[in-house]
Every structure is written in C-alpha cells, then in structure tokens.
C-alpha positions as CSV (number, residue, x, y, z in Angstrom):
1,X,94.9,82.2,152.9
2,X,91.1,82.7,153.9
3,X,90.6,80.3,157.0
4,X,86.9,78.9,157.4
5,X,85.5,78.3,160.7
6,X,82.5,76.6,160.8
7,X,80.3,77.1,163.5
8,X,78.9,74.1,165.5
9,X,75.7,73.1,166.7
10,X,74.1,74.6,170.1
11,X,75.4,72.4,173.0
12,X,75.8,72.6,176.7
13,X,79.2,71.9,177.8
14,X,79.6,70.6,181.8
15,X,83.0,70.7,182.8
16,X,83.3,67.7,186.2
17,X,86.3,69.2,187.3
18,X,85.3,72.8,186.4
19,X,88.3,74.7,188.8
20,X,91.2,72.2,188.4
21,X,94.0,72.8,186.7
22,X,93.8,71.4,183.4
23,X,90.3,73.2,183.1
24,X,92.3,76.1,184.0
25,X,95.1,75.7,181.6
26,X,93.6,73.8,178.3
27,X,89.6,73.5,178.2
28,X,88.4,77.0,179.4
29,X,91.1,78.9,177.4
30,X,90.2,76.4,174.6
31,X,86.8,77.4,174.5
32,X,87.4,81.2,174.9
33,X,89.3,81.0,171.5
34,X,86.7,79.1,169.5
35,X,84.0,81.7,170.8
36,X,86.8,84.4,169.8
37,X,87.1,83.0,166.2
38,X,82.6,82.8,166.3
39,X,82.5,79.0,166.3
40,X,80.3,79.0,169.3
41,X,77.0,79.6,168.8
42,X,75.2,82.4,170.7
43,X,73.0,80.3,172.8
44,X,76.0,77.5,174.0
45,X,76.7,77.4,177.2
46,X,79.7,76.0,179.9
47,X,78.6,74.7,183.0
48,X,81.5,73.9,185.9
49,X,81.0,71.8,188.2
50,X,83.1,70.6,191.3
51,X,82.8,70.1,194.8
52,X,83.8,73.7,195.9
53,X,80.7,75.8,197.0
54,X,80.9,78.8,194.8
55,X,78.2,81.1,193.3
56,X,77.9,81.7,189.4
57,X,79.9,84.7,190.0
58,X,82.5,83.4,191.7
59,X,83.2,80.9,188.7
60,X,83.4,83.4,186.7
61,X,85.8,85.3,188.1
62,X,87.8,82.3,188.5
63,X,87.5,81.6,184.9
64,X,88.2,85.3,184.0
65,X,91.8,84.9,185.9
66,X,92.8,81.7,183.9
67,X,92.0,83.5,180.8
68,X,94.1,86.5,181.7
69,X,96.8,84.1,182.5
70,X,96.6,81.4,179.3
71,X,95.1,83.6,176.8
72,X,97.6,85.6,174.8
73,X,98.1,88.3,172.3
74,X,95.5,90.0,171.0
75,X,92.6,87.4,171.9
76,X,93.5,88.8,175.4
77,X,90.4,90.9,175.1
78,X,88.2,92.5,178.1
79,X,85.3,93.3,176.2
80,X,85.5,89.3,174.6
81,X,86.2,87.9,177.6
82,X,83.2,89.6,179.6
83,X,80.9,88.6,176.4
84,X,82.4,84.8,177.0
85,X,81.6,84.7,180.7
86,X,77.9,85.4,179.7
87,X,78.2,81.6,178.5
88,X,79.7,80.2,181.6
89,X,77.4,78.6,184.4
90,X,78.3,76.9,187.7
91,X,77.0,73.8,189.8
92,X,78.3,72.2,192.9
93,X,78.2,68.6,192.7
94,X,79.2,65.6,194.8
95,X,80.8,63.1,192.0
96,X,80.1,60.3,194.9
97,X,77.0,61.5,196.5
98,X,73.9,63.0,195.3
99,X,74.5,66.4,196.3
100,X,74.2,68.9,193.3
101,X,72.9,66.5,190.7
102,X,69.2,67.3,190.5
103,X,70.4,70.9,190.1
104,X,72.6,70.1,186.9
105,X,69.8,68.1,185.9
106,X,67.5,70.6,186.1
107,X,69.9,72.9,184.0
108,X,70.0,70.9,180.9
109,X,68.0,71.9,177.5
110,X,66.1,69.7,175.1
111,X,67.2,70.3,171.2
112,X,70.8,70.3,172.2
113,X,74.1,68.4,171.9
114,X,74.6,67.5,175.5
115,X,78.5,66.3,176.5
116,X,79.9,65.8,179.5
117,X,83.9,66.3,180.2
118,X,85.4,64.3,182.7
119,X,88.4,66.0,183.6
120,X,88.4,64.2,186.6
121,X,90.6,61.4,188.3
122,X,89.7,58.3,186.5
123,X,88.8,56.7,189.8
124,X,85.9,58.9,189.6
125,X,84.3,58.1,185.8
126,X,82.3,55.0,187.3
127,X,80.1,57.3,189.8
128,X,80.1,60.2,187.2
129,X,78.9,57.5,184.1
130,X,76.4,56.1,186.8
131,X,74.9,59.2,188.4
132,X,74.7,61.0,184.8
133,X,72.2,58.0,183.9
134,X,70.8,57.4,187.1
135,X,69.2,61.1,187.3
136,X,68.5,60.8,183.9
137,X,70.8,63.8,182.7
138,X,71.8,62.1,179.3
139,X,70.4,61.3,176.4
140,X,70.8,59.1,173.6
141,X,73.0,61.5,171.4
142,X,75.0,62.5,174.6
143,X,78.7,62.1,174.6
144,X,81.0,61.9,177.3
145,X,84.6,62.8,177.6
146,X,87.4,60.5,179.3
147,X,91.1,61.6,180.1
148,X,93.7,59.1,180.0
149,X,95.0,57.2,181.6
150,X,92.8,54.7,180.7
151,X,93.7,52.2,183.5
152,X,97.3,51.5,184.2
153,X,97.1,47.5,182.8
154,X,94.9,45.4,180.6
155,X,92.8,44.8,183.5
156,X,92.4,48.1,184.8
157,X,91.5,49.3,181.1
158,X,89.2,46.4,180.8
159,X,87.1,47.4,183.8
160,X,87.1,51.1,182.9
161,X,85.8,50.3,179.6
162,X,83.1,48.1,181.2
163,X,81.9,50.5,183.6
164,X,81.5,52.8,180.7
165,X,79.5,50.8,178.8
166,X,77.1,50.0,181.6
167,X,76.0,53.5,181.1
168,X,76.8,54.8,177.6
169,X,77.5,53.3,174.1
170,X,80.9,53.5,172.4
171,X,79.7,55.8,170.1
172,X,79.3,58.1,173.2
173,X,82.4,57.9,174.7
174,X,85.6,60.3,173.4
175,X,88.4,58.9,174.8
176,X,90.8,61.7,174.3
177,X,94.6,62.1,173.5
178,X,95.7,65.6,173.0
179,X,98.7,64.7,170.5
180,X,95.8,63.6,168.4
181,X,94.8,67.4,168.3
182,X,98.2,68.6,167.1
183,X,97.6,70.5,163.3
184,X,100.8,68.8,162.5
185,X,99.5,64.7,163.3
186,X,96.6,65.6,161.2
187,X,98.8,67.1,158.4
188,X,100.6,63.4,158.8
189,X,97.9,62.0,156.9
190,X,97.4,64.5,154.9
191,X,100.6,64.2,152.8
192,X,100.2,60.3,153.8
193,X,97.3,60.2,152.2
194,X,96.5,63.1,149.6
195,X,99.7,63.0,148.3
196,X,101.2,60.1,145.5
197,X,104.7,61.3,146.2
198,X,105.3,59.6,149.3
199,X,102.5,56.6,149.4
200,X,105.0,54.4,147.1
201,X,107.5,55.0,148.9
202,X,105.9,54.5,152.5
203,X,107.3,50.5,153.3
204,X,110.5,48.7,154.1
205,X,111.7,48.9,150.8
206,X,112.2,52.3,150.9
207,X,112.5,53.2,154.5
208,X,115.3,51.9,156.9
209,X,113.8,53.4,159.9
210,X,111.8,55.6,161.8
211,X,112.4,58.1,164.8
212,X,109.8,59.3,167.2
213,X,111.1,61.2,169.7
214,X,108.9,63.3,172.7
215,X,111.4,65.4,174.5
216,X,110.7,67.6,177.4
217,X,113.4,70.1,179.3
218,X,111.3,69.4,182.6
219,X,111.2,67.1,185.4
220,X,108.5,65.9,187.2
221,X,107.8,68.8,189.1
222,X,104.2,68.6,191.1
223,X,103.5,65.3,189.8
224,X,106.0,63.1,191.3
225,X,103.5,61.4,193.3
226,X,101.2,60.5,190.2
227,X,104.4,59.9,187.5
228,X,106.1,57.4,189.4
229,X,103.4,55.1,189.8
230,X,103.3,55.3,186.4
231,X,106.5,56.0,184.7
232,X,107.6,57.4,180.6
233,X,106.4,54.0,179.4
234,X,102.8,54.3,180.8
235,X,102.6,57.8,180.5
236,X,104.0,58.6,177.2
237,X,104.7,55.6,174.9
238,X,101.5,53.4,175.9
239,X,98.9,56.3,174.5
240,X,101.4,59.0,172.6
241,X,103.7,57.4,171.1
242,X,101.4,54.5,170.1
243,X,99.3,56.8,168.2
244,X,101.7,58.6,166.3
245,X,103.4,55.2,165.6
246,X,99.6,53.9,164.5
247,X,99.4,56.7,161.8
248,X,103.1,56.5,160.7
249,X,102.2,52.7,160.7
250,X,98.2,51.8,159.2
251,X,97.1,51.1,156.0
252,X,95.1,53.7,153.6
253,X,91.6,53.6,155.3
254,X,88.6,53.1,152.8
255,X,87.2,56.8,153.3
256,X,88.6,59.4,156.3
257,X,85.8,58.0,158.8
258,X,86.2,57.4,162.4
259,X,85.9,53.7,162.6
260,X,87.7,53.2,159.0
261,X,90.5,54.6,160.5
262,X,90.3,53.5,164.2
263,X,90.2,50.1,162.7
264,X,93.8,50.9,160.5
265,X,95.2,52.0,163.6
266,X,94.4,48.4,165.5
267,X,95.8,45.9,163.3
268,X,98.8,48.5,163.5
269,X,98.7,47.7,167.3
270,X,98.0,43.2,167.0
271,X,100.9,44.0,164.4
272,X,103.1,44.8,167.1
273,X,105.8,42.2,167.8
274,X,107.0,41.5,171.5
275,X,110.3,43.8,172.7
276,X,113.1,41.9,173.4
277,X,114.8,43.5,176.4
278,X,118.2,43.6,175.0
279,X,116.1,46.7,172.7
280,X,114.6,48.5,176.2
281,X,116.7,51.2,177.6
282,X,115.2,53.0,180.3
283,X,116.7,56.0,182.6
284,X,116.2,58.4,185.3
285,X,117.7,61.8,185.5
286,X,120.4,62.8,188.3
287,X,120.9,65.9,190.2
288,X,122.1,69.2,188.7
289,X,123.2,72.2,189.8
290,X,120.0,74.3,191.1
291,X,117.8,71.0,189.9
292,X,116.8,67.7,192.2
293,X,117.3,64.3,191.0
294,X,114.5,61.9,190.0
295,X,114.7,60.1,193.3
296,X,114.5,63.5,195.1
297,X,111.6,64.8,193.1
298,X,109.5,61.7,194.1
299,X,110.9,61.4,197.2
300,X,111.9,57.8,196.8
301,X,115.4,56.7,197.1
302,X,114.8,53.1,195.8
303,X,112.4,54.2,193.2
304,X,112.5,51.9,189.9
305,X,110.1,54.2,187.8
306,X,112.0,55.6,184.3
307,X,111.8,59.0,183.7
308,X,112.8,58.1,180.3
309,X,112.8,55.4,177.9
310,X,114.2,53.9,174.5
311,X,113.1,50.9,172.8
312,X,113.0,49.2,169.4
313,X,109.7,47.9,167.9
314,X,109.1,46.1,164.8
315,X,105.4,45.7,163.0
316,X,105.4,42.2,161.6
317,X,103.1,42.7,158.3
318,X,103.8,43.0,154.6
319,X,104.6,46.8,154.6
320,X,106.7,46.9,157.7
321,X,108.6,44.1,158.2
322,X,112.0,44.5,159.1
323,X,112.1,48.4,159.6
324,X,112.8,49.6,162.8
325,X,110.7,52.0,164.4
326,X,113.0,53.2,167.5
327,X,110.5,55.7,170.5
328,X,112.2,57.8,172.9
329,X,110.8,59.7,175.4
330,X,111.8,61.8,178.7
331,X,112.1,64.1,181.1
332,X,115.1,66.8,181.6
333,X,116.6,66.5,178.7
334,X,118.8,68.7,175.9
335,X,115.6,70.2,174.6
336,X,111.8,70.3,174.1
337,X,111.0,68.7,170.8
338,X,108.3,66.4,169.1
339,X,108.9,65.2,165.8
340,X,108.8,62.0,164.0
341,X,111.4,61.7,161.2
342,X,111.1,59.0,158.5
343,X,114.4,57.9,157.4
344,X,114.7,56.2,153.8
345,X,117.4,53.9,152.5
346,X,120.4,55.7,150.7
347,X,120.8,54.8,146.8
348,X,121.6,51.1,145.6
349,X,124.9,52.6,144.4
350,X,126.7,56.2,144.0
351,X,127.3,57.3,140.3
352,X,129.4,59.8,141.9
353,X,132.5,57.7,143.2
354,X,134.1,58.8,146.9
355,X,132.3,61.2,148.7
356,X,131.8,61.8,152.2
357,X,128.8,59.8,153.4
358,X,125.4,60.5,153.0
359,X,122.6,59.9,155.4
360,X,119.7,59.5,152.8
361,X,116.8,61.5,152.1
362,X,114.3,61.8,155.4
363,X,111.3,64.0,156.0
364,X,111.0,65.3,159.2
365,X,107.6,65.9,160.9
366,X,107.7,68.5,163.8
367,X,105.1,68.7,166.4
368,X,105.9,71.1,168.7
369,X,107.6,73.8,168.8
370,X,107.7,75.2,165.5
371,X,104.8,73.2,164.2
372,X,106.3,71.9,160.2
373,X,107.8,69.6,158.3
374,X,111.2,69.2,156.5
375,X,112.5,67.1,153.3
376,X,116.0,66.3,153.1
377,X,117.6,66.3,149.6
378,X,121.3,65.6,148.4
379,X,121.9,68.3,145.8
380,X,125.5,69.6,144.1
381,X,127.3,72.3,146.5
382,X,127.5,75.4,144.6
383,X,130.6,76.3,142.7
384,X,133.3,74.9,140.6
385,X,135.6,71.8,141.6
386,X,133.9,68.5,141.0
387,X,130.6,67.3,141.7
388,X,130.8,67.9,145.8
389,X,127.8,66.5,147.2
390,X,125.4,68.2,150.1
391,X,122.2,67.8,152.2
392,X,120.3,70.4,152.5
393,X,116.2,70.5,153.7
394,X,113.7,71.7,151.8
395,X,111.7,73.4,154.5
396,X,107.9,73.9,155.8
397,X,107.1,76.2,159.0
398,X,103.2,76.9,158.6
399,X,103.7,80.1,159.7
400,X,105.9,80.5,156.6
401,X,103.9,78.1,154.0
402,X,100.5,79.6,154.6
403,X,100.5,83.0,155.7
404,X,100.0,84.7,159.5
405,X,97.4,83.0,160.0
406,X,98.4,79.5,160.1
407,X,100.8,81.0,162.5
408,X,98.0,80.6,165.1
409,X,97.3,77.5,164.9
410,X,94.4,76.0,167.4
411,X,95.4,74.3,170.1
412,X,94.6,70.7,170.1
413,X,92.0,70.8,173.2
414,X,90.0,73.6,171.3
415,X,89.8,70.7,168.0
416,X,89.3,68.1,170.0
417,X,86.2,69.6,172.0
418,X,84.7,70.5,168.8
419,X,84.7,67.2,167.0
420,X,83.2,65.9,170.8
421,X,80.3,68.4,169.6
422,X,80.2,67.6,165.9
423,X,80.1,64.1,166.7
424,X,83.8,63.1,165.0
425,X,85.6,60.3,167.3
426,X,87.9,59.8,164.2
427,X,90.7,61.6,166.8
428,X,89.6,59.4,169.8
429,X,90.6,56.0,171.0
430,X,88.3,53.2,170.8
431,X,87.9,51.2,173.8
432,X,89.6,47.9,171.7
433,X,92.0,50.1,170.5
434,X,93.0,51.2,174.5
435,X,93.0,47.5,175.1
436,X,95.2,46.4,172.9
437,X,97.8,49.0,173.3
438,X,97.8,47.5,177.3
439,X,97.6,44.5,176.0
440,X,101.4,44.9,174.2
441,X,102.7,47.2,177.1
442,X,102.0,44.8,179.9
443,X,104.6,41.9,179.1
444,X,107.1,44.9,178.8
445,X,106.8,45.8,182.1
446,X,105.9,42.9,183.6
447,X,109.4,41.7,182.2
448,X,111.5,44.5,183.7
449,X,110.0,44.1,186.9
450,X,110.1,40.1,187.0
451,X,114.1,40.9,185.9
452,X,114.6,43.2,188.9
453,X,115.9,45.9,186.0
454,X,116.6,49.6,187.1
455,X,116.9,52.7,185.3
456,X,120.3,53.8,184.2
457,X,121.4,57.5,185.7
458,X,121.5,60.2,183.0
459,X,122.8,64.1,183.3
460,X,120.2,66.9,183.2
461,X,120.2,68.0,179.9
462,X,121.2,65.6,178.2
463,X,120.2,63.3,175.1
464,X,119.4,60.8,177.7
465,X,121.8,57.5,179.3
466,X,124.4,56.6,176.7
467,X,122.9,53.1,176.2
468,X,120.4,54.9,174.2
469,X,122.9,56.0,171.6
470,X,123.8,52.7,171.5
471,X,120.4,51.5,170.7
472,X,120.9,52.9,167.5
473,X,124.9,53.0,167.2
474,X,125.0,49.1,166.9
475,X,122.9,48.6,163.6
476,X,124.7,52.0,162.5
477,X,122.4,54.1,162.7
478,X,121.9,57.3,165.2
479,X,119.4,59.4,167.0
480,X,119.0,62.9,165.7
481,X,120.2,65.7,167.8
482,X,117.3,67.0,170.3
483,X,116.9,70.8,169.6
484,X,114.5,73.2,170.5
C-alpha cells in the first residue's frame, strides 16, 4: 500500500503552553512526525510560548529532549530532529498581563494560516481569546484551539463558549477531542458508511446492544487533585464516550462535511433519554499490594468522586429504540483496552436443534492497543460427528490488512493539528454540541449527589465492582472480558 501525504498550507503554529507536559508528550512529538513524513511545508513555523523566560535556544533544547523521549524507532533521527528545531521559535508571554504580547505579535506573517493552541488551563482561554484580538494578532481566517474540559456543567460550558465568541467565530474555534483522532473512530464510519453490508443491519432490529468500554490499568497518579473534582463521568463519558456513542449512534450525513455531520451527531445527543439510577453503577478502586487506594491517591478519605463508572443509556428515535447501549469506563482495572463492540440479535430460530448457546454475530471495533476490527461468525467445527457449531472471528489488525505501513499509524494529535490547518472541524465539537452533552450529564450528577450515593469499592485489577456485571447479568446479557 502506497500512503499519500499531502502537504499543508504554510502556517505559524503558537503553542500557549509551549513547555507543559502535554506539549511535551502529544503536540511537539506530533508535529516532529508530520515534518518527518514532509507534510510541513518548508517555511512553517512553531512558536512556544509560556511564562518561563527562556531564549530561542533554550526552547529548543527543551524541545529536542521531549523528542528524544516520545519519538521512537527510526523517526528518532538527529540529523531530522536538528532540521525540525530550525522551525521552532520561542516567546515569553503573560496569558493575564501584557507582557510578551507585542513580541508574538510582531512575529506573525501575512499570507499564512495563523492558529493558536491553547494547551492551557481552561481558566485561562478568556484572557488568551481577548489579548489575541485586543493586540490585533488574529485574523479573520485564524483558528484557535481549546482542550476539554469544556466547563464542568451546562453553565460553565455556556460561559466558555460565550467568552469565545466575543472574540472569534465558531468556525474558528477547534474544540478538540483526541479519540476523535483515533485511525480506528474514523474507520467507524467508514465501514458505517461506505459499506452496504452493515448499513441495513445498523438499528434495533438487528442489534440487541452495544458495548463501549475505555479501560485503563492506571490510577490517578499526579492528577488526583484535578480528577476528583471531576470524576470518570466528567472526564471520560461526558466528551469520550459521548462521541463514540454519537458515531455508533447518528444518521448517514448528506455528504462527509463538518457541519453535516456535527449536526448527525446532536440529535444523537437531544435523542438521549434520562438515566434512571437503578442503571448507574459507579466505583472507586481500593488499595493493593505496592498500589494506594483512590481515597489515598487524592488524599481524601470522604471523597465521593468515581473512579469508574457503568450506566445504561437508551436513544429514543426510530432506529434506536429499545437497544441498549451500556458505557464503562475506569481506572485500575484488568487491562488497557478501547473498543466498541456491536452486538446483534441471534437467529429467530436454530435449524440445527440442541446446541450449546450461541452469543450472536458482533463486530468488534478496537481502539487502542492493537488498533482493528473483528467479525464474529458461527461456522461448522471441523471434522466428522454432526453439525457442531463454533464462533470464531474473522479478523482485521491494520498492521496485518494493509501492509507495514499502516502499522504506523499517526497519532491522533498529529491528525487533529492538521485538519486545524486545513480548515476541517468535521473531528471537532461544536459549541451546541458541547452543550448539549452537559446538558444530559448534569441531571445525572446532580441526582447522585442530591441521593447522597457513593461509589462502591472495587479490587485493583479487576473488571470493576460486581454491580457492574450485574448491569448486564439481569437482562442476560454480559460485559466482554477486558484484555490487553
């Protein structure tokens, strides 16, 4: 397979937030590998910007050591990386003051795409948005670019959005969600989409359920501080989960264009019917061997934050109603796994008398690791005595479907910054989109904390509390197994 990259247009890149970690980790590395594959043009350039006092050189050294240290394999290359540092620039800026910001104006080119990354705590969007038009830095093609969260409430989300659009027009702002990113969400739509084998089949006649599970082997960790003022349903299920629900969910859009399918995706969310709390099951992790408990990772005894949660949704239109879709999501558990798995109905009756129970056909969507997709298929066991029946899967890895290459799949910051360039918000959340989304999640929470509810204990490594087996269990159906 021949893989095209097509370069984009010249653009100046500043990074507010330019040394902090996810700069480090995701959008510096990011970048690196699109100027390795020659998507960058020549004349692009990076420009950091933070508080710190640093020369040019400095930055660059800084930037050299997180490339060292996130870059891999053979893109791990000196002579690349020095011709990459060429492109990066530095400014010291005062996101609340006025220091720095004539110098970062002064900076900027004419005939380019100008965007603006705020990796940044959303606290600090307003006095970036308004210092960024008040010094006359943007444009009218400029974009900029938000991290979630995007408020913690309705309200909060409502003012953020607000504050943004004193300054900048929707079609400027690229609210961004990594999972959107993932080769593997994308390739949802494709076989949605571009494929009639599964479009007939894709409703509640068909389908008894779907899965989507986010699974992580970690706890906490640094965040503790941050994570339990929000918790696995603000952090996880109110932006992740909702979009991958949202594309499992929508309706063919009219043509693959931003708003066609931004607008899919939001009467997926006012689809969304209220959760009854009998279908909420919410945890936190205990102590382990070698490993704190939640409590002792946040340092808060009486803590009522979830580390993880499961719930049951339903999406009350024509295609949905009545299917299940059951989210789950946490921290320390079995494995580190993201995959959605579409379940359909077993056959309306077996031709082939008593045999051991079947599970029906589902395909299997993996996210990370092991980016694929799965069908499974009842066939005949091999050999002689009867007709014995089987499931096996008829399996997709990319690496195996589409040669080495596909094996190296971009990460989803590197696509994500270069749609921000292109212009392409069909990966980004619209600021009604955001709204709505809070606009579902607040009674949730609001209930759980009116109700006094608090998190049931679960083991380190495990699939989670035991209620969540249940979840499933009592409409006879079960979770699959979390695997790495």
């Amino acid at each position: 397979m021949v893989s095209r990259i097509i370069p984009v247009d010249p653009f100046d890149l500043t990074i507010f937030g330019g040394t902090g970690d996810l700069a480090r980790r995701k959008i510096l590395p990011g970048l690196y590998r699109r100027f390795w594959a020659e998507q960058m043009p020549e004349d692009a350039r990076i420009i950091g910007a933070a508080r710190s006092e640093m020369s040019r050189k400095d930055f660059q050294d800084m930037v050299r050591e997180a490339l060292l240290e996130f870059v891999a394999g053979a893109k791990r290359d000196t002579d690349r990386i020095e011709a990459f540092l060429d492109h990066i620039h530095y400014v010291a800026i005062d996101a609340k003051g006025e220091g720095g910001w004539p110098d970062l104006k002064a900076m900027q080119r004419d005939g380019v795409v100008r965007a603006f990354y705020f990796s940044v705590a959303p606290g600090l969007f307003g006095d970036l948005a308004e210092r960024l038009h008040a010094h006359g830095i943007t444009d009218d093609d400029s974009r900029i670019v938000v991290e979630k969260p995007f408020g913690r409430d309705l309200a909060s989300a409502r003012t953020l959005n607000a504050t943004l659009a004193e300054h900048f027009d929707e079609h400027q702002i690229y609210r961004i969600d990594h999972y959107l990113g993932k080769e593997t969400v994308q390739n949802l739509m494709a076989v949605r989409f571009g494929n009639i084998l599964f479009e007939p089949l894709w409703n509640a006649q068909y389908v008894d359920h779907i899965q989507i599970t986010v699974a992580e082997t970690v706890g906490v960790g640094g965040r503790g501080q941050y994570y339990d003022k929000s918790g696995a349903m603000r952090d996880m299920i109110q932006n992740h989960l909702m979009q991958l629900l949202c594309l499992i969910a929508m309706e063919p859009p009219h043509q693959f264009d931003p708003d066609a399918v931004r607008d899919e995706k939001l009467k997926v969310i006012r689809a969304l019917d209220p959760v009854d709390p009998s279908d909420i099951v919410r945890g936190q992790y205990g102590a382990a061997k070698g490993t704190k408990s939640y409590l002792e990772d946040v340092e808060d005894s009486g803590s009522a934050t979830e580390s993880f949660i499961a719930m049951k949704v339903h999406v009350s239109n024509w295609r949905w109603k009545g299917t299940p879709f059951y989210l789950r999501t946490g921290k320390r558990l079995r494995g580190r796994a993201s995959e959605i798995a579409i379940i359909f109905k077993k056959t309306p009756h077996s031709i082939f008398g008593e045999q051991e129970e079947q599970r029906g056909n589902a395909l299997v969507i993996r996210l990370q690791p092991n980016e694929g997709m799965n069908l499974r298929v009842t066939i005949k066991e091999p050999g002689p005595g009867g007709m014995r029946l089987v499931e096996v899967p008829l399996d997709m890895s990319f690496a195996d479907a589409l040669g080495p290459e596909a094996a190296d799949i971009p990460d989803a910051y590197e696509r994500l910054i270069m749609d921000v360039i292109r212009g392409n918000q069909t990966l980004f959340m619209r600021g009604d989109e955001v709204e709505a989304a809070w606009a579902w999640t607040d009674p949730i929470i609001d209930g759980w904390e009116a109700r006094g509810d608090r998190p049931k204990t679960y083991e380190p490594g495990s699939s989670g509390p035991e209620e969540s087996a249940m979840l499933l269990h009592r409409e006879g159906r079960r979770w699959r197994e979390i695997r790495e």
